[in-house]
N, C-alpha and C positions, 0 to 999 in steps of 0.2 A: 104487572108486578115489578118488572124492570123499571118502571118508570117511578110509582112510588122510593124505591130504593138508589133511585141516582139524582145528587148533590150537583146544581149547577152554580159556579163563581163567576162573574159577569168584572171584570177590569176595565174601565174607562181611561181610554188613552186619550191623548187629546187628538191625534187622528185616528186611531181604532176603536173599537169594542172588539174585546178578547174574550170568549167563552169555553170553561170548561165543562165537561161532565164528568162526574165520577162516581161509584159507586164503591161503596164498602165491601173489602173480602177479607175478613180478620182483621189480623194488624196493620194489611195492605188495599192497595185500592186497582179497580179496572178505567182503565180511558177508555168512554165512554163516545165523548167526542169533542174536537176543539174546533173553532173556529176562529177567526179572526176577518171582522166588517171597516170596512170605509166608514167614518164619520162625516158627515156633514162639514162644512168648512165654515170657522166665523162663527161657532154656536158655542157658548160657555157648557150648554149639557146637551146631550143627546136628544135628537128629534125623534116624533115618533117614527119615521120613516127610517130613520138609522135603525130600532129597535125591530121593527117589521123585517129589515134586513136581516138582521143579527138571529130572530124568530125563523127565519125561512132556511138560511143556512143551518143552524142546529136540524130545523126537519129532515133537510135532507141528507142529515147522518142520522134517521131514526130518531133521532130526539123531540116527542112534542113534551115542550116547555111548558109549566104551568106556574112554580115556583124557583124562585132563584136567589142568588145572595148576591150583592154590588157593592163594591169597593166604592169607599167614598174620597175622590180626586184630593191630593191631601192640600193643594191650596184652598179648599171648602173649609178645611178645618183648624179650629182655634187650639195653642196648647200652651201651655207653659208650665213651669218648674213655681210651684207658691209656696211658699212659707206659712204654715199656721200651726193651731193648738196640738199637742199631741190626741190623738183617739180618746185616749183612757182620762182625759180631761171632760170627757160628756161633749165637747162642741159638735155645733151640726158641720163636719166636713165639707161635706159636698155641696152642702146649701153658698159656704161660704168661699168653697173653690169656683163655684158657678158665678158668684157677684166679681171673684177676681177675672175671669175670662170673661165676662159682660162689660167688661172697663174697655174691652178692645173693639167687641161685639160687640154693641146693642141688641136686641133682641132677644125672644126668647133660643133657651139652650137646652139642649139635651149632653151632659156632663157625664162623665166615666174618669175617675182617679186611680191611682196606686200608689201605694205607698212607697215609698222609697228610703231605702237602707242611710244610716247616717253619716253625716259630711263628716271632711274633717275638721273644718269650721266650722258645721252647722249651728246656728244660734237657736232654732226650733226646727221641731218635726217639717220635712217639707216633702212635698205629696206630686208626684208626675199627673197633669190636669190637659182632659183633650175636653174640646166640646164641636158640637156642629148647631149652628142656628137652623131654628125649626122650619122660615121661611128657604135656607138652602138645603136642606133634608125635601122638603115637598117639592122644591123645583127639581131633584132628583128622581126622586118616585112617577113625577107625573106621565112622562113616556111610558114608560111600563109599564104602569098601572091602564093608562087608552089603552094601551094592548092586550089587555083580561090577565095579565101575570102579577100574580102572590109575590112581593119581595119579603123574602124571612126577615132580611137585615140589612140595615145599611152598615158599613164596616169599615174601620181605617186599615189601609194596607198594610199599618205596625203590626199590628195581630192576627192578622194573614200570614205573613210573612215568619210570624214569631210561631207559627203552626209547622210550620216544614225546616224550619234550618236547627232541628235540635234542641236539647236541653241543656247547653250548658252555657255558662257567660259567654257574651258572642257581639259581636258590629257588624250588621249588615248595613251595606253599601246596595243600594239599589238604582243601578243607571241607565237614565232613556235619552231621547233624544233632546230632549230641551232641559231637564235638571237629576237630581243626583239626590235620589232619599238615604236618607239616615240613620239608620234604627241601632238602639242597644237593647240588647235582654241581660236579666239575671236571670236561668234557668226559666221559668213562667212566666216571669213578670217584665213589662215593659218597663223601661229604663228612662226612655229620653228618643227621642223624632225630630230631624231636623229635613228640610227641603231647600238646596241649593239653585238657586235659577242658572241657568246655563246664561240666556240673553245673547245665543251665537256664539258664544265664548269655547273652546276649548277646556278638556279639563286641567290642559298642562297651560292654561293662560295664570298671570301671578294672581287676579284676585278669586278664581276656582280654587288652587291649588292653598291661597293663603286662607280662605274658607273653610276648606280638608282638613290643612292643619290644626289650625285653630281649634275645631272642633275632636277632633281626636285628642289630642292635647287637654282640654275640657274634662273630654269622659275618661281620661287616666286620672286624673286630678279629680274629680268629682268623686269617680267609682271605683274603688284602687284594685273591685276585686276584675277591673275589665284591664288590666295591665298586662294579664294572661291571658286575655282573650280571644276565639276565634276571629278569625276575620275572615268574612264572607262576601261575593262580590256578584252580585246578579243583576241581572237586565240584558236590553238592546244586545246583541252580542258584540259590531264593533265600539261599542259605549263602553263596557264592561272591562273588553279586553283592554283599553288605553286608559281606563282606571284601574284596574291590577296592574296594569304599567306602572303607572304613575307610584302607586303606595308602594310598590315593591321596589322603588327607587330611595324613598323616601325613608322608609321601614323595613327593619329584618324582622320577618314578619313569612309565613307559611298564607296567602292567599286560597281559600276553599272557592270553588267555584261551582258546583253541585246543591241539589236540593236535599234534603236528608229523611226523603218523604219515598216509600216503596209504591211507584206507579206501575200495573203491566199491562201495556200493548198490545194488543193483538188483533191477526186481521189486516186489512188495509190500513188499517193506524200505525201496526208498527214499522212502517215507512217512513214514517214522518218524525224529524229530531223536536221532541219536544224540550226545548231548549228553556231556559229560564228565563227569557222574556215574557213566558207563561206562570211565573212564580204567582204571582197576585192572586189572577187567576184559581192557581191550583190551588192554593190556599184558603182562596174562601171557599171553594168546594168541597176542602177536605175537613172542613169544619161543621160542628154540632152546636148550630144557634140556639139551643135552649138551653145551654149549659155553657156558654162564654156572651161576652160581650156582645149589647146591640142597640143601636138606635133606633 
C-alpha cells in the first residue's frame, strides 16, 4: 500500500541523479526517501548503469521503484515567447506555436503553451511555447525504461519548481554548478524560462551578472505585475548563497530562500538537511501527472 501511495521525482544533474520519494498526508507530504547517485562522466543522458544505481539505493531506503516522474534537463528543451492570433479568433494555436519552435528544432515535437497576460506594446496575443523533440524525449526514457520502470512524465523543472515556491507572482532563480535557471510565474502559470551557462564563469563575472540583469530588467518591463514580485533563490547551496549575494547587492529586494511546500521527516531522515538543491526533485514528486502538464 505504501508503495502504491508514494510519488518518486527523479532530477538529472549533469553529475548526479537526485531522487525523491513522497507521499501524500493531506495538505502535506512524508519523506519518503532521497537519494543522490554519481552519473557517469562524458554521457549527455543517463546510462542504464547510472539508473540501476539510482534503483538500488532507493531499495535500500525501502523503496521498490516501479514508477517515477524525471525532469527533463532544460538544455533538451526548446522555448520561446511567439506572437500569433488571439484564441477567440478560431486559429490552431498550438499547431502553429509548434511550426514556430520547429524553425529551431527540426523534428518532431511535443508542445505545451500558456497564455500570457498583455504587453505593453504588445501588437498581438503572444503565448509562452516549450517544446521537447521526440527523438530527445526517447533518448531519455530509454535507461529507465531497460530497467522495467513506468515513467508517468517527462517534465520541465519550470512546473516543478512552479509546484513548491507558492501562488503568488514570483522569480525563481535556480542555481547549480555550471548555470543559473530562470523561472517567472503568475500565480499558476508560467511566465518566461531562461538558462544562463556558467562556462566557469563566476556569477559575479560581467557577462553572468550583465545576463541577470538584463533579464530581470526584461520581466519588469514585460510583466509589470512581477515589479512586486517574490524573489526566490534555490540551488547548489554555495551557488545559491553568491547569487542572493549578488541580487541583494544589485536589488532592494527581500531574497526567499525556502520552499514553500510542507515536507515531514521522520526517523533516520530527519537527520539529513534536505536543502534545496533537492527542489526539482521534490517537485515532481509532489506532483499529480494526470492533472498538469506532460510529455
Amino acid at each position: 500500500m505504501l508503495k502504491n501511495r508514494t510519488s518518486i521525482g527523479v532530477d538529472i544533474g549533469v553529475r548526479t541523479l537526485r531522487a525523491v520519494a513522497l507521499s501524500h498526508e493531506g495538505n502535506a507530504f512524508r519523506l519518503r526517501a532521497m537519494v543522490e547517485t554519481v552519473r557517469t562522466p562524458n554521457h549527455p543522458v543517463p546510462t542504464r548503469q547510472d539508473v540501476e544505481r539510482l534503483l538500488h539505493a532507493l531499495e535500500r531506503q525501502g523503496i521498490d521503484a516501479r514508477r517515477i516522474s524525471v525532469a527533463v534537463p532544460p538544455d533538451r528543451l526548446a522555448s520561446a515567447i511567439v506572437e500569433l492570433p488571439p484564441r477567440s479568433s478560431g486559429a490552431p494555436i498550438e499547431t502553429l506555436a509548434q511550426a514556430e519552435l520547429t524553425k529551431g528544432a527540426p523534428g518532431g515535437l511535443e508542445v505545451f503553451i500558456w497564455d500570457l497576460p498583455p504587453g505593453r506594446r504588445a501588437r498581438a496575443s503572444e503565448y509562452f511555447a516549450i517544446g521537447l523533440q521526440h527523438e530527445a524525449a526517447n533518448e531519455l526514457l530509454l535507461p529507465f525504461t531497460q530497467c522495467g520502470l513506468d515513467v508517468d512524465h517527462l517534465e520541465p523543472e519550470a512546473t516543478a519548481l512552479q509546484r513548491i515556491t507558492g501562488q503568488n507572482n514570483r522569480v525563481v532563480f535556480m542555481a547549480g554548478a555550471r548555470n543559473i535557471g530562470i523561472y517567472a510565474f503568475d500565480t499558476s502559470s508560467t511566465l518566461f524560462m531562461r538558462t544562463i551557462e556558467l562556462a566557469g564563469e563566476s556569477v559575479e563575472s560581467d557577462r553572468v551578472h550583465t545576463s541577470l540583469v538584463g533579464t530581470i530588467d526584461y520581466l519588469a518591463e514585460r510583466f509589470p505585475m512581477l515589479e512586486e514580485a517574490s524573489v526566490i533563490v534555490l540551488g547548489e547551496p554555495k551557488a545559491s548563497d553568491r547569487l542572493s549575494a549578488s541580487l541583494l547587492l544589485e536589488y532592494e529586494t527581500t531574497v526567499v530562500r525556502e520552499l514553500r511546500v510542507d515536507i515531514r521527516s521522520t526517523g533516520w531522515l530527519a537527520d539529513f538537511d534536505l536543502d534545496t538543491r533537492w527542489a526539482t526533485a521534490i517537485g515532481l514528486a509532489a506532483g499529480q501527472s494526470s492533472l498538469e502538464v506532460a510529455a
